[in-house]
C-alpha positions in Angstrom: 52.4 51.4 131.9 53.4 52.5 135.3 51.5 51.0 138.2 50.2 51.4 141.8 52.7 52.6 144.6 54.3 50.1 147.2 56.0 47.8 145.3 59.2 49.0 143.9 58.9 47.1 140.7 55.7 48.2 140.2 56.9 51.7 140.1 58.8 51.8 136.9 58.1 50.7 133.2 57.2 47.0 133.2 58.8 46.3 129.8 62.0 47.3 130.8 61.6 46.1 134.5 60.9 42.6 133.2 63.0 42.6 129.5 66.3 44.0 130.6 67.5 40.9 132.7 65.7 38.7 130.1 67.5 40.3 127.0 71.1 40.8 129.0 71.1 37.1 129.4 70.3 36.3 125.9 72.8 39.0 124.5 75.4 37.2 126.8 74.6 33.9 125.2 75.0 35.5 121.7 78.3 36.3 122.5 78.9 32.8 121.1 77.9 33.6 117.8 80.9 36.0 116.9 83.2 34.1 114.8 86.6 33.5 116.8 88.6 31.3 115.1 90.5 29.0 118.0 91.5 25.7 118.4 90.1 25.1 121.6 87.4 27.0 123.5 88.8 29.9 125.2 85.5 32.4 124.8 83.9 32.1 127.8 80.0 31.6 128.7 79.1 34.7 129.1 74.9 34.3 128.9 75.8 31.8 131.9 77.9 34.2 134.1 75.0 36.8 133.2 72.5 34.6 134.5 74.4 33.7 137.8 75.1 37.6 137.9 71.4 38.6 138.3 70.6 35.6 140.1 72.8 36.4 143.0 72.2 40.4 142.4 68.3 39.7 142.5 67.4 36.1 144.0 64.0 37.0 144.4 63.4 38.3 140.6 63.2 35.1 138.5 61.5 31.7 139.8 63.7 28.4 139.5 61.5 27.9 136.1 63.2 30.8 134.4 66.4 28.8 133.3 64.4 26.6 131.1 64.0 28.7 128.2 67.2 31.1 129.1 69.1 27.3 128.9 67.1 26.6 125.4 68.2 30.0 124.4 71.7 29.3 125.4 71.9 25.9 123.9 70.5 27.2 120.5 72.9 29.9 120.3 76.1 28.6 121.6 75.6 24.8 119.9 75.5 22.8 122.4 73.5 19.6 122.8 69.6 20.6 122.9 69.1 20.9 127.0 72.6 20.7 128.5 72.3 24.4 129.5 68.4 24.0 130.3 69.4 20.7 132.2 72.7 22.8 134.2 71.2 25.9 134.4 68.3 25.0 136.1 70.1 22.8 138.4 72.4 26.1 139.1 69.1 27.6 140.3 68.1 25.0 142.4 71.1 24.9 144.4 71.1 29.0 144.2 67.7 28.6 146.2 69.2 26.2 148.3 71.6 27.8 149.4 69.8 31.3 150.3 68.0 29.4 152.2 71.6 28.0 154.2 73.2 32.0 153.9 71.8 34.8 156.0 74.0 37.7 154.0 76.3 38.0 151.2 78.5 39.9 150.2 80.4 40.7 147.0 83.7 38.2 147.8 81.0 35.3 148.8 79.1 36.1 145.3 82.6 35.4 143.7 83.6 32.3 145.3 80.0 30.7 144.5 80.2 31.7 141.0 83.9 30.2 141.2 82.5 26.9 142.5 79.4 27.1 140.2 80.9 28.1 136.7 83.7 25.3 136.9 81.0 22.4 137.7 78.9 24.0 135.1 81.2 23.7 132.5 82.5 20.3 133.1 78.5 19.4 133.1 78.5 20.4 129.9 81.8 18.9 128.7 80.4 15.8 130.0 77.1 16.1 128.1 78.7 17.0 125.0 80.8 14.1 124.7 79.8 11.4 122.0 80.4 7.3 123.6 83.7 7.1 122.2 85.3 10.6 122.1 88.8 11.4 123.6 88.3 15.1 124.2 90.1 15.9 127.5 88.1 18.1 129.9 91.0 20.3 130.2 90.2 21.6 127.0 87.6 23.7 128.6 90.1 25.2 131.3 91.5 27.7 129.5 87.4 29.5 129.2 86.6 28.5 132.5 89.5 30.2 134.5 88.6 33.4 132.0 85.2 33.0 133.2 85.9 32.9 136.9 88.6 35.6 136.7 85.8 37.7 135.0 83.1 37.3 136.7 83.4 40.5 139.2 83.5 42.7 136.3 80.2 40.6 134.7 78.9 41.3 138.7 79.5 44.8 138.6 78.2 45.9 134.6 74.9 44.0 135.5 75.0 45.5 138.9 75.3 48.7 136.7 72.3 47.9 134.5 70.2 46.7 137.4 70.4 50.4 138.5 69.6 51.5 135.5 66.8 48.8 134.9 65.4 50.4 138.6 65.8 53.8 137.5 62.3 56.0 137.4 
């Protein structure tokens, strides 16, 4: 279970190397399964701001590909339209690589403002996809979950910062 020297993933236990990230994202997108009885969506996406919390902690741990089944995951969990969040989510990761390829360094308030640029366009995406041809639904609707989300996402940073440690731990 523990392999050769050198590489410092190779150095700890593979299942929870590989499985932690995987199942923090999933338990994120679960969130949307607790029964909160609202009028208008004010939980917000929490398997997405796990997703764009590891992928800006560890850009070079999951390939663009990974957001395909996290986004079927999502979709499955939170109801939305089969492949809005594999559609968005993957797009998210495209423009993530994109743009490390544009930033030298980062740091923790840069992290924040793409997450505050990426979680709004992400949501409206999938306001957008979710709307039948002759709905009415106003996008504000989702504004209320999106500020939360933005105004929460250092603390999301930090507690998967937190297990990313622990994740690395020997």
């Amino acid at each position: 279970m523990i392999a050769r020297k050198g590489n410092p993933y190779m150095e700890r236990p593979a299942l929870r190397v590989t499985l932690i990230p995987i199942l923090s994202t999933l338990a994120g997108s679960a969130t949307a399964l607790v029964p909160v009885i609202a009028t208008e969506p004010i939980v917000p996406p929490f398997g997405l701001m796990i997703l764009l919390a590891w992928r800006l902690l560890r850009p070079e741990m999951w390939p663009v590909w990974m957001a395909l089944p996290l986004g079927l995951a999502d979709d499955l969990m939170s109801g939305h339209y089969l492949g809005t969040g594999m559609i968005l989510w993957t797009v998210a990761f495209l423009v993530l690589e994109w743009m490390d390829q544009l930033l030298v360094w980062r740091e923790g308030w840069i992290e924040w403002a793409i997450a505050a640029v990426a979680i709004p366009l992400l949501q409206a995406g999938a306001w957008a996809l979710s709307q039948p041809a002759d709905s009415y639904t106003s996008i504000l609707t989702v504004l209320p979950q999106t500020i939360g989300a933005v105004l929460l996402f250092p603390t999301i940073l930090r507690l998967t910062a937190a297990l990313d440690k622990w994740r690395l731990k020997r």
